[in-house]
N, C-alpha and C positions, 0 to 999 in steps of 0.2 A: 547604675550597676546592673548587669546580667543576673535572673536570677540563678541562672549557674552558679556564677563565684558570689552569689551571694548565699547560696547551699554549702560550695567549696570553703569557705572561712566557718559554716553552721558545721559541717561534718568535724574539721579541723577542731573545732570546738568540744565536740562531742568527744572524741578521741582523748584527748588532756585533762580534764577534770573530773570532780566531783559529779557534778551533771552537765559536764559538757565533754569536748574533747578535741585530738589533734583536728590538725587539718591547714589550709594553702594559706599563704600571705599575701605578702606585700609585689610578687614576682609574677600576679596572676594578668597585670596588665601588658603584659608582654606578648598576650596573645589578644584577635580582634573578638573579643563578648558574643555569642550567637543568639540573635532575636528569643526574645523569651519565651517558653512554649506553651499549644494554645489551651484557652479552658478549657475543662472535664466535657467532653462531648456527649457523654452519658448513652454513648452506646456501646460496640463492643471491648472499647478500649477505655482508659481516661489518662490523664496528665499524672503524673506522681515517684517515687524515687524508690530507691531501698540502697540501706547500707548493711553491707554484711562484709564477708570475706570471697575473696575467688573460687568458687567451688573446681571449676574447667572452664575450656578453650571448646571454640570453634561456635562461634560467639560467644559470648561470656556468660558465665552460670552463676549466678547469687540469690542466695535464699531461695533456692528451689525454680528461681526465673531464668529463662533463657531468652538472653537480651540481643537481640537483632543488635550486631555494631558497625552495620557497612558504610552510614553514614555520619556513625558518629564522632566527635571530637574528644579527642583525651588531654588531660593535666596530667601530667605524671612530676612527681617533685619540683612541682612550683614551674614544668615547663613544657609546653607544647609536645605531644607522643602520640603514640599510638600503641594497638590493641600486645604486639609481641613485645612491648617492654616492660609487661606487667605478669604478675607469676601467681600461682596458685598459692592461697593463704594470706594475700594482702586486701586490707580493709580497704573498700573503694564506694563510694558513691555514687550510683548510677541516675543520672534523670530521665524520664522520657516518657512514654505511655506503657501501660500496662493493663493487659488483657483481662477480661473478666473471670477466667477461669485462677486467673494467677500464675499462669505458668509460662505465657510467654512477654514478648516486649519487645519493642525498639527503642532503642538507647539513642538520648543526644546528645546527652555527653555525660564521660567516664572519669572520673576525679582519683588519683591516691597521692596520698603524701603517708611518709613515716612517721612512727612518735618520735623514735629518737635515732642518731646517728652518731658514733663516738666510738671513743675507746672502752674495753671493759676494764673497769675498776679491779673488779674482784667477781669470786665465781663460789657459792656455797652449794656443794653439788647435796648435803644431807636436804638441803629445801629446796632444791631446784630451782636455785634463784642467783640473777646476776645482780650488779650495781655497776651501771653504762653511765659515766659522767653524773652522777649524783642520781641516776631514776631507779629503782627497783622493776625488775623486769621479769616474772615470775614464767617457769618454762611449765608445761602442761599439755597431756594426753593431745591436746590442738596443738601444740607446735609443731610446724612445718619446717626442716632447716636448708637454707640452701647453701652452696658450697663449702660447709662443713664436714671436714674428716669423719667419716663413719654416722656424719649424719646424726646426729644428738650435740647434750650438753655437753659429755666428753669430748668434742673436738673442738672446744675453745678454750682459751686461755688469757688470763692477765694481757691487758692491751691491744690486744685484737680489736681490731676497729670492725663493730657490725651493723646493721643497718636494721631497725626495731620494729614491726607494726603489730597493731593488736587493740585491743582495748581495754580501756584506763577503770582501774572499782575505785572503791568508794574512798579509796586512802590516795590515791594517787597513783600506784603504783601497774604498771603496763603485764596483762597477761598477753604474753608473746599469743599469736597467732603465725608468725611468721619470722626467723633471726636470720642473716645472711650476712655472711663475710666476705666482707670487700678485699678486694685481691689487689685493688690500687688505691689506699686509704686517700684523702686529701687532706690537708691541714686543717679544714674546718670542723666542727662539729657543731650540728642541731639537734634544738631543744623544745619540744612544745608544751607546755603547764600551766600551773595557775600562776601569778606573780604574788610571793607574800612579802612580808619585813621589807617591804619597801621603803628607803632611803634615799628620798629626794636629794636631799642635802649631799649626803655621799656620792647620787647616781649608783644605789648598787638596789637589787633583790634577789630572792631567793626562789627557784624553782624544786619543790621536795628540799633532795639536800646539796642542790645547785648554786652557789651566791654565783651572780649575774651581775659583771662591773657593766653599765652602760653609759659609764661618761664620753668616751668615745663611740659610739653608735648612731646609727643612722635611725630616726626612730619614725613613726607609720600609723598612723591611722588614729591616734590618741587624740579625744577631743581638748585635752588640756594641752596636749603637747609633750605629755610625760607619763609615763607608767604610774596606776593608781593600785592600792590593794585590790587584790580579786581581781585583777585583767588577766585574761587567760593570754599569752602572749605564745609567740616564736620568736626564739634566740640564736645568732647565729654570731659564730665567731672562733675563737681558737680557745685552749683550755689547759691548764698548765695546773701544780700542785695547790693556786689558791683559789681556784674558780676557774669561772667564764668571763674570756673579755670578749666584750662583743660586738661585732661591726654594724649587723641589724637587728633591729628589736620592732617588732611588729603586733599590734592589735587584732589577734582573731577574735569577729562576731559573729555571734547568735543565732538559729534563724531554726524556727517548728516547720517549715513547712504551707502551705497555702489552705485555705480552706477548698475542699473538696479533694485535695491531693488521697490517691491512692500513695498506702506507705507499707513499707515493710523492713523492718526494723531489728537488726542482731545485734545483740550489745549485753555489755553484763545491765544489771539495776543499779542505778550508782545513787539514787533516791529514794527511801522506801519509807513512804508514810503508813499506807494504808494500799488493796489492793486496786482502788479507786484514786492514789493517789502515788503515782511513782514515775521516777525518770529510766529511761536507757536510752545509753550514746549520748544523754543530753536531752533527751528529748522528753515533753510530759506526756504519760500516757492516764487513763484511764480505763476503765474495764466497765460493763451494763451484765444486766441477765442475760442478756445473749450469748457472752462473750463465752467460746470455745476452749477448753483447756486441752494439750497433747502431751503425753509421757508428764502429768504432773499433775494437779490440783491448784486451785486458787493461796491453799491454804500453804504453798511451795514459795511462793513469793517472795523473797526477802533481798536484802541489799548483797551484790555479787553474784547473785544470780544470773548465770547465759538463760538469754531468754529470744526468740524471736517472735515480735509481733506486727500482725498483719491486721491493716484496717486503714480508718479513712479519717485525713486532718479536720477538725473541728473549726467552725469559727471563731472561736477560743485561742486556734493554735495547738489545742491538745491531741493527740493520736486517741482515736476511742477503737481499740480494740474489737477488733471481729474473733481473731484466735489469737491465742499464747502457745508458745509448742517451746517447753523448755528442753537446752541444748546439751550440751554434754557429746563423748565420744561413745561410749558406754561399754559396758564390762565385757565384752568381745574380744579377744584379738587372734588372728589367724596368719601365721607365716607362713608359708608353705608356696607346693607348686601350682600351677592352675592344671587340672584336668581335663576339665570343658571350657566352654563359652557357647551360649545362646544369644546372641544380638538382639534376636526375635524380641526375647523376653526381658531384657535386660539384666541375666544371670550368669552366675558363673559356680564352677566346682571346685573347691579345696580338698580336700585331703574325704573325699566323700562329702563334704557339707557345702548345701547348696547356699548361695551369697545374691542376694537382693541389690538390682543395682539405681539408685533412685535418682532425681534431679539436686537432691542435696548432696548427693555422695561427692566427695571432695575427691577428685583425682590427677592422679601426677606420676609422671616418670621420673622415676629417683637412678636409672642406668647410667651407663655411660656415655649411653644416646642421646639421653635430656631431649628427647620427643617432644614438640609443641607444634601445636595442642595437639592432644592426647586425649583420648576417652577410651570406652570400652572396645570398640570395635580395631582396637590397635593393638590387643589382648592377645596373643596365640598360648594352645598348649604348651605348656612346658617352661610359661615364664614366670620367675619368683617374686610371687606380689605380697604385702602386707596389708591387712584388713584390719577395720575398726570397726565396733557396732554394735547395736541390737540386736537381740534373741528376738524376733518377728515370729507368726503363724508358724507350724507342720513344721518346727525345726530349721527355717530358713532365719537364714542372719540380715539382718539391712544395714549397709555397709555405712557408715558416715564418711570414714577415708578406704580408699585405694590407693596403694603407693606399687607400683612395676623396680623393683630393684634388681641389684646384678645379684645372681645364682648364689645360693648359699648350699653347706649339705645339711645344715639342720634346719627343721621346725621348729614351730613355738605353736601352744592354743594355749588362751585361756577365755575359759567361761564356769558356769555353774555344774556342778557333778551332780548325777541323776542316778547312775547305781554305783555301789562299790559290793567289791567281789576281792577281798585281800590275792594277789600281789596287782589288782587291777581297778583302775577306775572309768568310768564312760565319762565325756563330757561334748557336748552335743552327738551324741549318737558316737563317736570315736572313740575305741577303746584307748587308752594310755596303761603302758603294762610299766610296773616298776622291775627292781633288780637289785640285787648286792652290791651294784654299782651304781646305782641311782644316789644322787644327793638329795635330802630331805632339806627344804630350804627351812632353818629356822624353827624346826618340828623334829618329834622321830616318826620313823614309822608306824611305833606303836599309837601316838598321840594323830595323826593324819587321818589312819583307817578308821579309828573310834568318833572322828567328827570330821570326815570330808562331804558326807550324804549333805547336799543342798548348799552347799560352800562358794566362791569364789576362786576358783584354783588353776594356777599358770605351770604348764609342763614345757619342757624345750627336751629336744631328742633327735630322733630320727625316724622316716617314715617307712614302712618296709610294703607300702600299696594298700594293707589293711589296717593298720594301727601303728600307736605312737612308742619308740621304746624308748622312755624316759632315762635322759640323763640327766635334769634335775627338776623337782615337783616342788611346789610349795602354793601357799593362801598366799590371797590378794587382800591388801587393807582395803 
């Protein structure tokens, strides 16, 4: 076996469990295996992988890498593809070399599969959470939506069949990175988990809160011949009020990595011993006195935590940490029009406030253009983007998302208030003026002004070139 698809079943892993999760099956021999890639050269470049999310196009952008894919080979859903069938916000596995500085690479191949693929159950919009065939699928500041109405949780409904990625915490349950509605469902639905209450006897188990009939199924790669407890498996088959029957049933395995492998790793912690002793994606990491910490501390560590780390596989098999840079969208958010654009610098202007634009900035055209690939320099004045982000240096934001949407007439900011000045507040240098018609979300005005200095606080309005006139204010949890 390739050690592609033998990564492509490790990532699948990583993605579905406790300490493992989604990732390809039993369909990966339908393409011919590409020669295994060569040892750590030990010079500008070495052998090694990283799983994260699509950041952008025009190579691919992961975890802050921009992966050379001119001659690389794709998996896409268990089937031969290529670079324009993959979208920003899908969890993918790149193999190849990877530069010393970390920042660039050429990719040999490009892997993604879903966690889940079905219909929705049910939708509780008070937690921001679905139930897709039996998986919890929790929606969050990273959810990406694609062909969804209005683009959020609100444009799904009961039985809508969507297609899931993301990464799986410690309970099972999948934080979307990415939801998209299939516009031509097919009768199947898939499933990637752990297998438990396995019932030989029966031929059934349970994936979460999935029972999984496989008396009839085609079954793959099991050294017994059968599903054992704890086989992280994929399920594929049709699904009706009392389960899943299923036609294939498939063994996803295991795999750290090679010794010397350069890695770089996004994924929640779905194993938290110690900070010398924890899993993400699946994978075991540990950490030395070297090890770097970004936006966080050692003492941040815990299980579900976004985390991404970067460093070198052990001969153990372990990832021993060079940095930890934990993840998040952060308390930023910026609607509005663009002003400028500097290429030069990789910046941009919002409503006065200058915007950082970095190798991890996740970006996407949300228009009706649906541009690809897309990055900054595809930007003009005057087009309506949505920002995510960090408060960085001198007042500049470092953006995590970039989203180009169709033209709205309101704004939205939220970040942290720095003066108040009653009927007015600043937040990044932008005044937000209130009014008798302003709504206080939640608060009165009395209660807002007495404790908004150094807050959390999201305004939506209108922009008049100078400042914000608020049509409704309120804190952020």
């Amino acid at each position: 076996m390739s050690r592609f698809l033998t990564i492509a079943m490790a990532i699948a892993v990583s993605m579905s469990m406790l300490s493992c999760g989604s990732g390809s099956g039993g369909s990966t021999p339908t393409i011919t295996p590409p020669p295994p890639p060569p040892p750590p050269s030990g010079g500008i470049e070495g052998t090694g992988f990283a799983i994260g999310t699509i950041d952008g196009f025009g190579s691919i952008f992961v975890n802050g890498i921009e992966f050379d894919t001119a001659t690389a080979e794709f998996l896409v859903n268990d089937q031969p593809g290529t670079e324009s069938d993959l979208l920003v916000g899908q969890v993918v596995l790149v193999t190849g070399t990877i530069a010393t500085d970390g920042l660039s690479g050429t990719a040999e191949q490009v892997w993604y599969d879903s966690n889940v693929e079905g219909p929705i159950d049910g939708i509780d919009a008070t937690t921001s959470q679905l139930s897709v065939v039996g998986q919890v699928v929790r929606v969050t500041a990273q959810t990406t939506f694609g062909n969804v109405p209005g683009g959020d949780l609100d444009g799904l409904m009961a039985n809508d069949v969507i297609r899931v990625t993301g990464f799986v915490g410690s309970d099972g349950s999948i934080f979307a990175t990415r939801i998209d509605l299939k516009e031509s469902p097919g009768a199947d639905v898939e499933v990637r988990g752990v297998a438990t209450a396995v019932n030989t006897a029966d031929m059934q188990f349970m994936i979460n809160a999935l029972p999984v009939d496989y008396s009839a199924a085609v079954l793959e790669g099991f050294a017994t011949g059968m599903p054992t407890e704890g086989d992280v498996v994929e399920a594929r088959g049709s699904v009706d009020s009392t389960g899943l029957t299923a036609s294939l049933v498939e063994l996803e395995t295991d795999f750290a990595g090679d010794d010397g492998d350069e890695a770089e790793v996004e994924g929640l912690v779905t194993r938290f011993v110690s900070a010398v002793d924890f899993d993400v994606a699946g994978i075991a990491v540990t950490t030395t006195a070297a090890t770097t910490y970004e936006n966080g501390t050692e003492a941040n560590l815990a299980a579900d935590v976004l985390v991404e780390v970067e460093g070198v596989i052990s001969a153990g098999g372990e990832l021993v940490a060079d940095k930890i840079e934990f993840g998040g969208d952060g308390s930023v958010r910026i609607d509005g029009v663009v002003e400028a654009v500097d290429n030069a610098s990789d910046q941009l202007t919002v409503m006065t406030i200058p915007v950082q634009v970095t190798s991890n900035t996740r970006i996407e055209d949300k228009t009706d253009a649906d541009l690809q690939p897309f990055g900054l320099a595809d930007l003009n004045v005057g087009d309506y983007v949505e920002i995510r982000g960090l408060l960085g240096t001198d007042s500049m934001v470092v953006a995590s998302r970039l989203e180009r949407d169709d033209p709205e007439a309101g704004v939205s900011l939220r970040g942290p208030v720095t003066t108040v000045n009653e009927p007015d507040i600043t937040i990044l240098d932008v005044t937000v003026t209130t009014s008798a018609q302003t709504q206080f979300v939640n608060t009165t005005p009395a209660e807002f002004f007495a404790s908004a200095d150094g807050k959390i606080v999201e305004a939506t309005g209108t922009w008049d070139g100078t400042r914000i006139n608020a049509n409704t204010i309120g804190f952020e949890n």
